[in-house]
MDTraj code that builds the backbone (N, CA, C; nanometers):
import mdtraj as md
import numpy as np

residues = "UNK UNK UNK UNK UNK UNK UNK UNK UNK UNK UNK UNK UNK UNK UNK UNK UNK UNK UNK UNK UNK UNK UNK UNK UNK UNK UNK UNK UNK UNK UNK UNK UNK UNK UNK UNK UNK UNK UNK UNK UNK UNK UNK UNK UNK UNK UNK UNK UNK UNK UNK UNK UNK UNK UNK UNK UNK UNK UNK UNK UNK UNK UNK UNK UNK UNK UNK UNK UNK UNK UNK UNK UNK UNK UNK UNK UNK UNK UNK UNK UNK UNK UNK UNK UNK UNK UNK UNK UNK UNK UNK UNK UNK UNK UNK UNK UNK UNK UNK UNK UNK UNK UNK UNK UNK UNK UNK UNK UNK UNK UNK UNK UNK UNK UNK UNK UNK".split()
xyz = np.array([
    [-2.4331, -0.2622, 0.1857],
    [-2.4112, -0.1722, 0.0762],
    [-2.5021, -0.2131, -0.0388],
    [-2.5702, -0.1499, -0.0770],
    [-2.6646, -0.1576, -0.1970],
    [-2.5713, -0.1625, -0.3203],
    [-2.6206, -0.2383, -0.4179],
    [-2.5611, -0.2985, -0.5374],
    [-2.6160, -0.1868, -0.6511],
    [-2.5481, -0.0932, -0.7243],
    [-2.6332, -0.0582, -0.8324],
    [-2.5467, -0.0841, -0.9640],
    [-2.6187, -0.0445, -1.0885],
    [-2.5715, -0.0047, -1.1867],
    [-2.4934, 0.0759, -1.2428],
    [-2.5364, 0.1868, -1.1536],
    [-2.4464, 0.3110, -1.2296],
    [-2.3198, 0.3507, -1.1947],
    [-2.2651, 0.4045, -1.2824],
    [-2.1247, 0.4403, -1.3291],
    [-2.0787, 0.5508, -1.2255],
    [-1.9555, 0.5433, -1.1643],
    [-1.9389, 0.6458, -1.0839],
    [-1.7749, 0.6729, -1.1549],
    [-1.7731, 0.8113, -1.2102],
    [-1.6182, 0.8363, -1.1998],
    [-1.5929, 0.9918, -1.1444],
    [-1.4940, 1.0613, -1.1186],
    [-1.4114, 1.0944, -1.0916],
    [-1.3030, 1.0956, -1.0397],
    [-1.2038, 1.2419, -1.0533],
    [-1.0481, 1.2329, -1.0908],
    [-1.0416, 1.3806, -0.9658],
    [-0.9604, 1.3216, -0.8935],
    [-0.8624, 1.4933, -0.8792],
    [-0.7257, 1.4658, -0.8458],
    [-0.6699, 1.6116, -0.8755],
    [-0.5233, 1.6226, -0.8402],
    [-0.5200, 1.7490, -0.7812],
    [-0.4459, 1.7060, -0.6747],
    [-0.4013, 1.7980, -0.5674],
    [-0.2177, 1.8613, -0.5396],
    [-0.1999, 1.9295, -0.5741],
    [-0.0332, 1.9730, -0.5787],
    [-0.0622, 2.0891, -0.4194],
    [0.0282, 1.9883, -0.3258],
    [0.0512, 2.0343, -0.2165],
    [0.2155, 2.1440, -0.1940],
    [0.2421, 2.1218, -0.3081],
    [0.3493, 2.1940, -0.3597],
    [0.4712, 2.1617, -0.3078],
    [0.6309, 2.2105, -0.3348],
    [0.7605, 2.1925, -0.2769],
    [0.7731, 2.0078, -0.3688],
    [0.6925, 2.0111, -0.4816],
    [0.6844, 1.8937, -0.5282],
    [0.5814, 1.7384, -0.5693],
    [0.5170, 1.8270, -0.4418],
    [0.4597, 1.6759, -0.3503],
    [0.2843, 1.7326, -0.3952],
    [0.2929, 1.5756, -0.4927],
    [0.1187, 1.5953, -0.5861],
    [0.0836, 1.4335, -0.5391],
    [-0.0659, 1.4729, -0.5356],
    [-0.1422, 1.3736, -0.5504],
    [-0.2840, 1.3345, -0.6275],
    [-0.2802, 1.2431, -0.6787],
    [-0.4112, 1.1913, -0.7917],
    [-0.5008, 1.0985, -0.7881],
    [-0.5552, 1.1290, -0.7719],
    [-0.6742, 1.0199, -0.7401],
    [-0.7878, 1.0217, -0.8721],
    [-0.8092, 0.8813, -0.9085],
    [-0.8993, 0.8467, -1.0023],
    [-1.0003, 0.7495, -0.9624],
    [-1.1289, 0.8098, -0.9890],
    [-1.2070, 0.6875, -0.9182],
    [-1.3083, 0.6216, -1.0192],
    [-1.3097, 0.4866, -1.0426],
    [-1.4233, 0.4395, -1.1395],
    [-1.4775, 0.3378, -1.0825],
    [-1.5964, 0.3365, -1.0621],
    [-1.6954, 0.2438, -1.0441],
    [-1.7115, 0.2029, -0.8949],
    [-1.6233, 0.1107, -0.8622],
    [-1.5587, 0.0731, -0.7323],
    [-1.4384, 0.0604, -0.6986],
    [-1.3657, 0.1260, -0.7862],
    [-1.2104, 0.0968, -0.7892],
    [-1.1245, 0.2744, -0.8097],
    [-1.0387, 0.2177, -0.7242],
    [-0.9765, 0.3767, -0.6920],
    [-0.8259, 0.3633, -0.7672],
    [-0.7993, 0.4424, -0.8291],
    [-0.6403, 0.4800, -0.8713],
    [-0.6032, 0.6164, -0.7896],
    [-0.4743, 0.5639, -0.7562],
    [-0.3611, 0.6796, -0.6730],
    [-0.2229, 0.6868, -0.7292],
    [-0.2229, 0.8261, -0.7724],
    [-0.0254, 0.8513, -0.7569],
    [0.0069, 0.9369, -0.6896],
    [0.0906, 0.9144, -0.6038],
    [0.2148, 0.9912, -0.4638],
    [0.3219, 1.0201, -0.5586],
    [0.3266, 1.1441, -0.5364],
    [0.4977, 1.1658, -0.5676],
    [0.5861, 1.1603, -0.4346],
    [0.7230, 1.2079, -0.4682],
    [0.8051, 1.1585, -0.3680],
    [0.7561, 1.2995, -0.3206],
    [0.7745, 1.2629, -0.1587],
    [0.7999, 1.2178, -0.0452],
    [0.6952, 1.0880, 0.0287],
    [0.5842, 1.1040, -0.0402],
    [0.4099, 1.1135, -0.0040],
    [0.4270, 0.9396, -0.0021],
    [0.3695, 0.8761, 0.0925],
    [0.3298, 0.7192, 0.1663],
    [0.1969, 0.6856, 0.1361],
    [0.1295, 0.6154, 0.1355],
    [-0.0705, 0.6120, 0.1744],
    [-0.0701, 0.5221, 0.2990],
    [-0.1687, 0.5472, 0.3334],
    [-0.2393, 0.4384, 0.4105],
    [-0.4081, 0.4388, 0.3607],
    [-0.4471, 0.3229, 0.3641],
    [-0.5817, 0.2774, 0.2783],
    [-0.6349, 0.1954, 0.4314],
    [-0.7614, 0.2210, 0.4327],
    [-0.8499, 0.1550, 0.4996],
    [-0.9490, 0.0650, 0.4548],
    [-0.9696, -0.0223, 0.4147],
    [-1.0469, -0.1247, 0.3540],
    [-1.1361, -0.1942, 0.4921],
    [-1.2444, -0.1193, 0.3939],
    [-1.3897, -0.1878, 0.5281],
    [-1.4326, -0.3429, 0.5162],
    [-1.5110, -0.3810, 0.5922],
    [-1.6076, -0.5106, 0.5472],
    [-1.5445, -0.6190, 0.4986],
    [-1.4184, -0.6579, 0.5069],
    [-1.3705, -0.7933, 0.4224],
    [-1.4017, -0.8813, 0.4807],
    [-1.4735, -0.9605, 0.4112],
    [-1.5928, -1.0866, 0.4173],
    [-1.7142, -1.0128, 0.5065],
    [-1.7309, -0.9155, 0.4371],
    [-1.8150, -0.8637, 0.5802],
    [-1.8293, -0.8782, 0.6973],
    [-1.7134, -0.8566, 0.8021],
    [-1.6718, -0.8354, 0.8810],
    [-1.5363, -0.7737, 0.9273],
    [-1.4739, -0.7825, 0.9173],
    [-1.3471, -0.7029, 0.9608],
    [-1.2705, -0.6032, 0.8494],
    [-1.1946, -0.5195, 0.8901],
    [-1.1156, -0.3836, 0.8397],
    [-1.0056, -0.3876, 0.8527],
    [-0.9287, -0.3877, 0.7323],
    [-0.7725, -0.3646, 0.7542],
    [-0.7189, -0.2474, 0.7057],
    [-0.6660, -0.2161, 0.7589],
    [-0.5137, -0.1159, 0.7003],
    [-0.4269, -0.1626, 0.6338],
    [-0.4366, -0.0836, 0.5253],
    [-0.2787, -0.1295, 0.4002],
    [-0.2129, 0.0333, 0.3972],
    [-0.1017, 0.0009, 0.4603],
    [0.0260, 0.1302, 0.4495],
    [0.1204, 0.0775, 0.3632],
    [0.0943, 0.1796, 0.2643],
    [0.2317, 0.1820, 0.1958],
    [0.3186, 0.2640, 0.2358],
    [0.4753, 0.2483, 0.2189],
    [0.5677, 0.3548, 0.2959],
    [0.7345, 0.3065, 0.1571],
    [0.7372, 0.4510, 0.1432],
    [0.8992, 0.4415, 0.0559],
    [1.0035, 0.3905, 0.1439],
    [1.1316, 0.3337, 0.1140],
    [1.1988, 0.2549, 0.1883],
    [1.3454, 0.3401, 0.0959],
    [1.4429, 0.3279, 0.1660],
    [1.5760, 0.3801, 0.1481],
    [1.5791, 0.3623, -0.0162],
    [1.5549, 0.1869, -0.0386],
    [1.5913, 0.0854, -0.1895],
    [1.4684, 0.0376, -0.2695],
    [1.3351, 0.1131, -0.2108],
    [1.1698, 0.0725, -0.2609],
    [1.1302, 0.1216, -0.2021],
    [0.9845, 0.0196, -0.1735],
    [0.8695, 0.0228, -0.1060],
    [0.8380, -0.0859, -0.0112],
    [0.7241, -0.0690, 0.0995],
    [0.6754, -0.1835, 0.0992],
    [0.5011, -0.2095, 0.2181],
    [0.4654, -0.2360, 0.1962],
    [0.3504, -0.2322, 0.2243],
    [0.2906, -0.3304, 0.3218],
    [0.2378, -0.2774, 0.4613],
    [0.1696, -0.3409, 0.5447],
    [0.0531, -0.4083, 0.5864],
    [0.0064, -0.4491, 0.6376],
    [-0.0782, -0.4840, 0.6558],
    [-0.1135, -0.5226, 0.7961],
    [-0.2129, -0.4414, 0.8441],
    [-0.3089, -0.4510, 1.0265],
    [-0.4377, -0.4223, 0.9881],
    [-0.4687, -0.4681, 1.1690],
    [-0.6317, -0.4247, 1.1419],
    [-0.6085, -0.2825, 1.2448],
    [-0.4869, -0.1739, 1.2266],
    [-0.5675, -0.0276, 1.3079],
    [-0.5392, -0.0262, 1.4360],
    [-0.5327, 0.0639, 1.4623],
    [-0.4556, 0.1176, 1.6360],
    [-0.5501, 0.0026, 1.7421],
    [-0.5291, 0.0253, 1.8370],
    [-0.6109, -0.0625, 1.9536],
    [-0.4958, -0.2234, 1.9820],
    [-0.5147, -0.1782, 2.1478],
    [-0.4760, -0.3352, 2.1753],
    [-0.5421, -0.4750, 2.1115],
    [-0.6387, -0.4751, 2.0783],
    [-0.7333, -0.6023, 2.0567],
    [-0.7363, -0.6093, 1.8923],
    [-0.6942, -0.5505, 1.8124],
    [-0.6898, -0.4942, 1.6907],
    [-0.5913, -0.5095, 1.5917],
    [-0.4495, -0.4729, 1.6363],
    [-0.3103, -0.4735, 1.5534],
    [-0.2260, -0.5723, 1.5917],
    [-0.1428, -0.6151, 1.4862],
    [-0.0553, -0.6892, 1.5033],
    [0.0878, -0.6309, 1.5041],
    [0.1093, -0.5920, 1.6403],
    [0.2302, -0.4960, 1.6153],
    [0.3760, -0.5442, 1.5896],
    [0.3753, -0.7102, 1.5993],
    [0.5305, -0.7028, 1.5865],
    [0.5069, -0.8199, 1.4803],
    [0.3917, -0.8670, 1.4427],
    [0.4515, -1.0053, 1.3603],
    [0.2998, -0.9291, 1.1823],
    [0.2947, -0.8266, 1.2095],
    [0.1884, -0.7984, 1.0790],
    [0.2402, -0.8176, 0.9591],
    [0.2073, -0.9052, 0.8510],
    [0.2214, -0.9204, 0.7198],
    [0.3067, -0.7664, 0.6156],
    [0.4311, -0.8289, 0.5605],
    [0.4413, -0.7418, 0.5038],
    [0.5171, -0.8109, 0.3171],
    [0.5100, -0.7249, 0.2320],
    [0.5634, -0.7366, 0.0955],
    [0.6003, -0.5989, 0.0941],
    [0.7676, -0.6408, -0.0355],
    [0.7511, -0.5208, -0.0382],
    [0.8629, -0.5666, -0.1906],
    [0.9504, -0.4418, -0.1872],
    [1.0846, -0.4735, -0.3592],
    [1.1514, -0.3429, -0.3150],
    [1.2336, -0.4349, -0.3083],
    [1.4099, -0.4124, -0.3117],
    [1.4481, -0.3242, -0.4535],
    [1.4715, -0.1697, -0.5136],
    [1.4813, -0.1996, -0.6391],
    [1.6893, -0.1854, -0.6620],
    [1.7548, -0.2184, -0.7411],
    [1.8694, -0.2510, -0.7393],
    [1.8974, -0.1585, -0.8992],
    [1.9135, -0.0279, -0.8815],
    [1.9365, 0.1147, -1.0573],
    [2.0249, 0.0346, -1.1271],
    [2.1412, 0.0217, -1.0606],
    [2.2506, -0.0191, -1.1284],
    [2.2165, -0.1107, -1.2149],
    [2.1838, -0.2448, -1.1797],
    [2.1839, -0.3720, -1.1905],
    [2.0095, -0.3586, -1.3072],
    [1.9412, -0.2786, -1.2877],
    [1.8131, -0.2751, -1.3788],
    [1.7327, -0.4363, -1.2706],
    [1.7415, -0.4483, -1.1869],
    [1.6954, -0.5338, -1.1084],
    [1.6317, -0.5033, -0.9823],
    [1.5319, -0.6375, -0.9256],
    [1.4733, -0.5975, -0.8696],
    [1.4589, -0.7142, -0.7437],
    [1.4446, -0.6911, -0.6494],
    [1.3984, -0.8115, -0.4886],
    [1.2246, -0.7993, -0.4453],
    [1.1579, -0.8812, -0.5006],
    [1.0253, -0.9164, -0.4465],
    [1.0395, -1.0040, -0.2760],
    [0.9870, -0.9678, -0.2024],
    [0.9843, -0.9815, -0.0882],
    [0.8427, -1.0329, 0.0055],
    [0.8137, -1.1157, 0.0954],
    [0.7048, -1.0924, 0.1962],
    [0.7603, -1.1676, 0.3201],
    [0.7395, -1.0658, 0.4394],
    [0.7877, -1.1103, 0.5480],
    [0.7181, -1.0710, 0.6629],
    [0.7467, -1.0926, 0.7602],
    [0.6927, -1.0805, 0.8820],
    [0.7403, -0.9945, 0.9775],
    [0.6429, -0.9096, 1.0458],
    [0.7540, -0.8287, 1.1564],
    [0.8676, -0.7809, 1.1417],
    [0.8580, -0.6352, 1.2341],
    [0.9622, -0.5645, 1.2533],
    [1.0924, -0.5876, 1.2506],
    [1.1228, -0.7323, 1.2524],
    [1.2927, -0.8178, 1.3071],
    [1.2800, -0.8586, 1.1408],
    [1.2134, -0.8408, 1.0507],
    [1.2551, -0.8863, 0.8848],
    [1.2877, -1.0185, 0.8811],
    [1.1820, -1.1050, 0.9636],
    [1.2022, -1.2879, 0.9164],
    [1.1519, -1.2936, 0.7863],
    [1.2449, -1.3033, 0.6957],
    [1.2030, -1.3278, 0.5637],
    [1.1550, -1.5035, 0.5097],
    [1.0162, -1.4376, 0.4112],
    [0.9850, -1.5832, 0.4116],
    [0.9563, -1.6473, 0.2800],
    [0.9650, -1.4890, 0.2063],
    [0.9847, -1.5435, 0.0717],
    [1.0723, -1.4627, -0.0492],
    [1.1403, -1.4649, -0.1218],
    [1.1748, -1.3411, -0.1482],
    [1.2340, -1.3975, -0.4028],
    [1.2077, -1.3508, -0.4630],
    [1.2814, -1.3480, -0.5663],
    [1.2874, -1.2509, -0.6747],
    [1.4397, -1.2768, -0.7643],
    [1.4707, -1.1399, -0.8127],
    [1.3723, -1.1329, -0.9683],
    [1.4028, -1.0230, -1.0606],
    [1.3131, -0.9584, -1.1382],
    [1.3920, -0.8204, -1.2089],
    [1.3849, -0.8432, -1.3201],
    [1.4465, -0.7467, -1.4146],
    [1.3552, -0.6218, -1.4333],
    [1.3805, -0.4775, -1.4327],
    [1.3544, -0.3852, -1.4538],
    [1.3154, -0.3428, -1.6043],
])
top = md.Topology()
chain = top.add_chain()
for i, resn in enumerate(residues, 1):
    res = top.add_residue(resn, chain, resSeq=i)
    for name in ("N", "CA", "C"):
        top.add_atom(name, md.element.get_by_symbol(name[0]), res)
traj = md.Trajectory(xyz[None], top)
C-alpha cells in the first residue's frame, strides 16, 4: 500500500428503514460506524503485520454486545470453537456494567470486571 499525504474524508448514511440506519464516516485511514438496533457488523481487517486477515464481528447480545474474533470461513483458517472473544454485560437497573474476554462457544471465562454507567 502506498503511503500518501492526502486527506481522505467521507460520510454516508443509509436508512434501510422499519428503523434500521447506518453511518459511516471515513477520515484518513480510520473508519467510524453507527448500527442502530437490530444491525451487527462484521469488519474484515487485511494485512496485519503484513500477512494475515482477521474478522472482527460484532453481534448484540440479549444484556450487550460482544465481539469476535477469526481469521474467515475455511477449514485451515477459523477458529471455530476456542476464537477470542470480549464483550459487556450491561446491568439498566443497577447503572452498571460486566467487561468480559473469553474463549469459545462453552464461555470459559478468563477475565471479567464491573464498571459504572
Amino acid at each position: 500500500m502506498e503511503q500518501t499525504n492526502r486527506m481522505v474524508n467521507a460520510g454516508w448514511q443509509v436508512d434501510l428503514g422499519e428503523g434500521k440506519r447506518v453511518e459511516v464516516e471515513l477520515e484518513h485511514s480510520r473508519f467510524w460506524v453507527a448500527l442502530g438496533p437490530p444491525l451487527s457488523a462484521e469488519v474484515w481487517i487485511k494485512g496485519i503485520a503484513g500477512h494475515v486477515d482477521f474478522r472482527v464481528i460484532v453481534q448484540r447480545t440479549d444484556d450487550g454486545l460482544e465481539i469476535s474474533l477469526d481469521r474467515g470461513p475455511g477449514p485451515l483458517r477459523s477458529w471455530p470453537e476456542d476464537n477470542p472473544r470480549m464483550g459487556v454485560r450491561v446491568d439498566p437497573a443497577n447503572r452498571s456494567g460486566v467487561a468480559y474476554v473469553r474463549r469459545g462457544e462453552r464461555a470459559i471465562e478468563i477475565w471479567s470486571c464491573d464498571f459504572p454507567l
